[in-house]
Every structure is written in structure tokens, then in C-alpha cells.
C-alpha positions as semicolon CSV with decimal commas, in nm:
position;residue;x (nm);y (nm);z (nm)
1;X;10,671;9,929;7,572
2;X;10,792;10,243;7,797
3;X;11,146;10,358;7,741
4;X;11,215;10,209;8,046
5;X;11,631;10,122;8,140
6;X;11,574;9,780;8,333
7;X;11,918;9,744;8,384
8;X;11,943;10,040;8,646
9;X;11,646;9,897;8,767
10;X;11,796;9,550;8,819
11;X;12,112;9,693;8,950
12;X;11,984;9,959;9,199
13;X;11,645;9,863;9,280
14;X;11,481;10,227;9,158
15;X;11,459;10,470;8,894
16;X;11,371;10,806;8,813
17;X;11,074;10,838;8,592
18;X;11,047;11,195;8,376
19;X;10,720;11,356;8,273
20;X;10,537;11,049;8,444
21;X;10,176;11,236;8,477
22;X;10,122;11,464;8,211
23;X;10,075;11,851;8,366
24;X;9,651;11,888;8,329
25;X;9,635;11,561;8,525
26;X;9,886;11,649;8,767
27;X;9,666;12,002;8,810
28;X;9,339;11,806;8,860
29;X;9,514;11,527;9,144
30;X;9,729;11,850;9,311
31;X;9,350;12,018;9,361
32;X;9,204;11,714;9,496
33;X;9,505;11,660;9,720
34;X;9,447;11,986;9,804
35;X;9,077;11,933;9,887
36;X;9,202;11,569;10,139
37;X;9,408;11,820;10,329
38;X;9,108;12,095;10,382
39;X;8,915;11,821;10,496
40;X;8,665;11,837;10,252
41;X;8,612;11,444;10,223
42;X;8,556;11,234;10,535
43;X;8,889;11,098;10,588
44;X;8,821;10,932;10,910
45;X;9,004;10,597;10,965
46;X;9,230;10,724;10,652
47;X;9,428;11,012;10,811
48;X;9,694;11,016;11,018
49;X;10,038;11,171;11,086
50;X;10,333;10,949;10,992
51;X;10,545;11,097;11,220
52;X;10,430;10,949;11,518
53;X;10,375;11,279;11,710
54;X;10,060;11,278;11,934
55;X;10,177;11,539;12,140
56;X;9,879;11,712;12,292
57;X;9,826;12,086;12,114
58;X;9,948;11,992;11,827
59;X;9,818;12,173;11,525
60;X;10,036;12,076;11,251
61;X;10,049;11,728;11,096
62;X;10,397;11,700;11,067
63;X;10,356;11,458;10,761
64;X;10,014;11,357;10,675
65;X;9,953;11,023;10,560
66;X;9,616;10,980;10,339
67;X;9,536;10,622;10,267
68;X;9,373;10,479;9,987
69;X;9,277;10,777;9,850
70;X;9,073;10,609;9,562
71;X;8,866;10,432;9,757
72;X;8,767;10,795;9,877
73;X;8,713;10,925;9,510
74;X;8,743;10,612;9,281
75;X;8,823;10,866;8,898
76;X;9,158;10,835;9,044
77;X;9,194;10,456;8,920
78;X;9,072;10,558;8,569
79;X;9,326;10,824;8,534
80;X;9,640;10,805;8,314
81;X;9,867;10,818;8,604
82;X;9,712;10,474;8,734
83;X;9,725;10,329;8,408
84;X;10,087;10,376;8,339
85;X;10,147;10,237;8,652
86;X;10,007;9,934;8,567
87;X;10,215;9,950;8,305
88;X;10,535;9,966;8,364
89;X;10,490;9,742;8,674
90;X;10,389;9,503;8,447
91;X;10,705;9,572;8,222
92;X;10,967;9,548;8,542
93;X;10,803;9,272;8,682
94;X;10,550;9,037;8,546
95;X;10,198;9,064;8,329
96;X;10,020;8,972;8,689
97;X;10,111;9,264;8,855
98;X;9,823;9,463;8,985
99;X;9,771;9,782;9,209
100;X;9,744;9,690;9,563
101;X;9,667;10,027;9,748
102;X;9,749;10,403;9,709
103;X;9,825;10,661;9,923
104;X;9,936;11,058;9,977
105;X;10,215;11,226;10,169
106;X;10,227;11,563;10,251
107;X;10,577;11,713;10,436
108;X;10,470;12,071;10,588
109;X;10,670;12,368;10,548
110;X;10,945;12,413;10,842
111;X;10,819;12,091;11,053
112;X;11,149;11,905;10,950
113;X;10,992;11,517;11,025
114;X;11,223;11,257;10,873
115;X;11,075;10,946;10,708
116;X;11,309;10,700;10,857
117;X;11,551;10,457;10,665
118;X;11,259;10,142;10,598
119;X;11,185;9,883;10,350
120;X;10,823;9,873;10,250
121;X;10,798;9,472;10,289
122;X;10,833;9,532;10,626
123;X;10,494;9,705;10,672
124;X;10,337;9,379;10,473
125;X;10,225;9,012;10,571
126;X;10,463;8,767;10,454
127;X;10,401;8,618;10,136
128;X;10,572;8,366;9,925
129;X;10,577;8,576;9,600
130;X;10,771;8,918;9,696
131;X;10,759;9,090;9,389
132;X;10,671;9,451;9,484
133;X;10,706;9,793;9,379
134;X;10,568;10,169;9,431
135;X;10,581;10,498;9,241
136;X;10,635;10,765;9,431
137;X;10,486;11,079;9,206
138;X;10,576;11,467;9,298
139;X;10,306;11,651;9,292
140;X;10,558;11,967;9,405
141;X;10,923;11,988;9,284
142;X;11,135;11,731;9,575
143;X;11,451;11,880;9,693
144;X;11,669;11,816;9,989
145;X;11,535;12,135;10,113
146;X;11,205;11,986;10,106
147;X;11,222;11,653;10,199
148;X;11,340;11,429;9,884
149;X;11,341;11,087;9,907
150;X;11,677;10,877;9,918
151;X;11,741;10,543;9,812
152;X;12,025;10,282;9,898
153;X;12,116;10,143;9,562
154;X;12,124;9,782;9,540
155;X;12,012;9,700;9,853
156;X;11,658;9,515;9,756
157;X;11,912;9,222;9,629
158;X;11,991;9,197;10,047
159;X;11,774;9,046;10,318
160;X;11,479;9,182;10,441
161;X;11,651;9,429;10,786
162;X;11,496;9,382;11,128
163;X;11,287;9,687;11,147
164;X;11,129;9,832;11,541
165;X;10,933;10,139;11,592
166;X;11,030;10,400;11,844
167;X;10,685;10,470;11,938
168;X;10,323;10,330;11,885
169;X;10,190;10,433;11,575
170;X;10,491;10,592;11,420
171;X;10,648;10,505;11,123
172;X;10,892;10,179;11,105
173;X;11,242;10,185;11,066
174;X;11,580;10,011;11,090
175;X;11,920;10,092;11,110
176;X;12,119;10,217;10,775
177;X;12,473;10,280;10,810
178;X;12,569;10,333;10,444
179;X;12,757;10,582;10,215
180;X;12,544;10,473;9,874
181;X;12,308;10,694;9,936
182;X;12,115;10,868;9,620
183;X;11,872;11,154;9,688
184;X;11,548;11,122;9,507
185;X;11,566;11,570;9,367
186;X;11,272;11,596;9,093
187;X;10,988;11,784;8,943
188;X;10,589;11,780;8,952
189;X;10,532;11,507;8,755
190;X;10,791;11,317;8,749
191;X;10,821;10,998;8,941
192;X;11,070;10,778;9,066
193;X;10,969;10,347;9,069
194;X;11,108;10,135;9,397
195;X;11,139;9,781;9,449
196;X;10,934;9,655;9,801
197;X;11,270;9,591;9,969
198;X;11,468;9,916;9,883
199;X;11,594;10,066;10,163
200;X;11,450;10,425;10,144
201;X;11,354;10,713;10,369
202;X;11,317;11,059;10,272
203;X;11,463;11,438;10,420
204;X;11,264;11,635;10,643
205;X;11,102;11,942;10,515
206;X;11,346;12,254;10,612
207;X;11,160;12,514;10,409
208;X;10,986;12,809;10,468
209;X;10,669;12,830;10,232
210;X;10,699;12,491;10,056
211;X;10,462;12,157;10,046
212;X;10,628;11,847;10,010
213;X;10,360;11,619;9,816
214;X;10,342;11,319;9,691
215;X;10,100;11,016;9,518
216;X;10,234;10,689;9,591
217;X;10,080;10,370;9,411
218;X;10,180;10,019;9,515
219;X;10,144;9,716;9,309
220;X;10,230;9,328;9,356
221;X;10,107;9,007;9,186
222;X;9,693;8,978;9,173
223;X;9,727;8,631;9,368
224;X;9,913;8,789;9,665
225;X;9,664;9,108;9,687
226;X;9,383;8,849;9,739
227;X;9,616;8,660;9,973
228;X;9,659;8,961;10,198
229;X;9,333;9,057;10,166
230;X;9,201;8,687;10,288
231;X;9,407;8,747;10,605
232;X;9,215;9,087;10,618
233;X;9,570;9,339;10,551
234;X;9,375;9,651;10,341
235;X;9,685;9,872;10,468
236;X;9,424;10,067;10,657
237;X;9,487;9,932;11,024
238;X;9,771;9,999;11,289
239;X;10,135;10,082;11,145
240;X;10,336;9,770;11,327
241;X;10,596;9,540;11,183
242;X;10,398;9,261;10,993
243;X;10,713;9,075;10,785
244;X;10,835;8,908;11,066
């Protein structure tokens, strides 16, 4: 068992995980990150820019979205990271939770792109079991210079918001108007566990010379992964409201 405080959890829907990938296997997933950005896989149908900007002349992804990086290079399920995961999923939420999908964020230096307020289940088919969470792993130090992530606790014990998007493509939202607000500051390595319908969003990146990136690893029940996955949802297609 992880020295995990389930109470916070219960009560405010996340918590911050310390020393969550150990510092050789954050080195090894920061160079391959590294190598996704550089373009030195074929990323094609798993890149985009989650800020909705298609502007023409663009040249900076404002934040770049990598899906499913381990169906890209597949060591990254047999690493520690994934396995403790697993783990303390299965600890917060049930023996049959499983990992769904992955993905990477990077914030740019200086482009300042918010991730709206959102809750996760919105981007998902409906399903009758809604047990859901991700870890959100640093992979640079988070900061609200950077772009940390923020959380509103308690709020995955309300309803599911109505969520819109402002543009095609871009990333899904809704309206928070809340003072509960807790800013997501930590280190490589560290990680910080959400429930599916935590409303979250995260800074934009203000800096002058510093990455904002980040592994995220999403797991639900086993029967409700092959129930999305029978309706053909791989979380590869067109960003859109799906909970509706």
C-alpha cells in the first residue's frame, strides 16, 4: 500500500504526489519527450496544439498536445512510472482500474496559452461507471510562472458543468466562477492525482527560457475502456464535447 491520504482525496478530489518517478526514469522519459517535440518519431494524427490557434504563420505550438505516446514507443508502459499508476489508481478507486490512454503537454516559453477551467469527463462518451482519474507528472518544476495547474477542491462531488468550445478544435471549457482555487506548484517528478470530474485548468506559460512539461496517464475501470473502445473513442479523433 502507498502512503497515500484518501481522505484529502475524498474531500478535494486531488492530491499532490512527491517523488512520484524516481530521477533516472524521469531523465530517460524528459529525453524522449524531448525527442516527440524534435520530431524524431512520426507523430502524425498524434500532434496537435491544444490551444486552438491555427493562425496561418504560426511557428510556435503554443501548447503541444502528444497523444498516446506509448503506442508510439510502447517501454513506456513497462516503466515504473506506469506501474505505480496502476497502483495507486487501484488503491483510490477499485482493483479494476486500468490505464486508458496517455498523453504529453508541453507549455512554451513566453506563449502564455491558458488551459481553460474543464472537467476531463467532458471530453469522454458517457458511461454508466464514472470512476476516473489522471496523474499529471512534471517533467520540469510547475510554477505559476510557468503554467501550474489549478484545481477547484471538492468540486468532482458536483454535476458534470455544461462545457462549449470557442473554436473548432480547441480545447473545451466551461465557466468557473470560484474563490477555492489551489494552484498545482511542484517539482520534476512529482505528480499530482485528479478525479475525471475535477474542475481544473492550468496558468499560461509567462516565462522567458522555461518548458512547461508534463506526462499525463488516465485510468478508469477495464469494462468501460472496452466500452469506449466498442463505440470506437481511442482519444485520438476531434476534441468536441462527447458527455452530453
Amino acid at each position: 500500500m502507498e502512503p497515500i491520504d484518501t481522505s484529502r482525496w475524498n474531500k478535494d478530489g486531488f492530491i499532490v504526489l512527491p517523488q512520484f518517478t524516481a530521477p533516472e526514469e524521469l531523465a530517460a522519459i524528459s529525453r524522449l519527450y524531448n525527442d516527440f517535440l524534435a520530431d524524431k518519431y512520426d507523430l502524425n494524427g498524434f500532434r496537435s496544439d491544444l490551444s486552438g490557434d491555427d493562425s496561418p504563420g504560426k511557428k510556435v505550438e503554443k501548447i503541444t498536445q502528444i497523444m498516446r505516446p506509448s503506442l508510439i514507443v510502447d517501454e513506456l508502459m513497462r516503466t515504473a512510472t506506469y506501474a505505480r499508476a496502476i497502483r495507486i489508481a487501484r488503491q483510490l478507486m477499485g482493483d479494476d482500474m486500468a490505464i486508458d490512454f496517455d498523453m504529453m503537454i508541453d507549455k512554451a516559453p513566453g506563449t502564455n496559452a491558458v488551459t481553460p477551467w474543464h472537467q476531463d469527463a467532458a471530453y469522454w462518451p458517457r458511461m454508466d461507471d464514472k470512476r476516473a482519474l489522471s496523474f499529471w507528472i512534471a517533467l520540469d518544476r510547475a510554477d505559476r510562472e510557468n503554467g501550474c495547474m489549478m484545481y477547484v477542491p471538492g468540486s468532482h462531488l458536483e454535476p458534470l458543468r455544461p462545457h462549449f468550445q470557442p473554436t473548432p478544435n480547441a480545447a473545451l471549457q466551461c465557466v468557473v466562477e470560484d474563490d477555492r482555487i489551489a494552484y498545482g506548484e511542484i517539482e520534476p517528478g512529482d505528480a499530482i492525482a485528479h478525479h475525471g470530474h475535477t474542475l481544473h485548468g492550468a496558468l499560461g506559460n509567462t516565462s522567458a527560457d522555461r518548458h512547461r512539461r508534463a506526462l499525463i496517464i488516465n485510468l478508469r475501470p477495464q469494462k468501460m475502456i472496452d466500452y469506449i473502445r466498442g463505440l470506437g473513442y481511442d482519444h485520438l479523433g476531434k476534441r468536441e464535447v462527447k458527455n452530453l
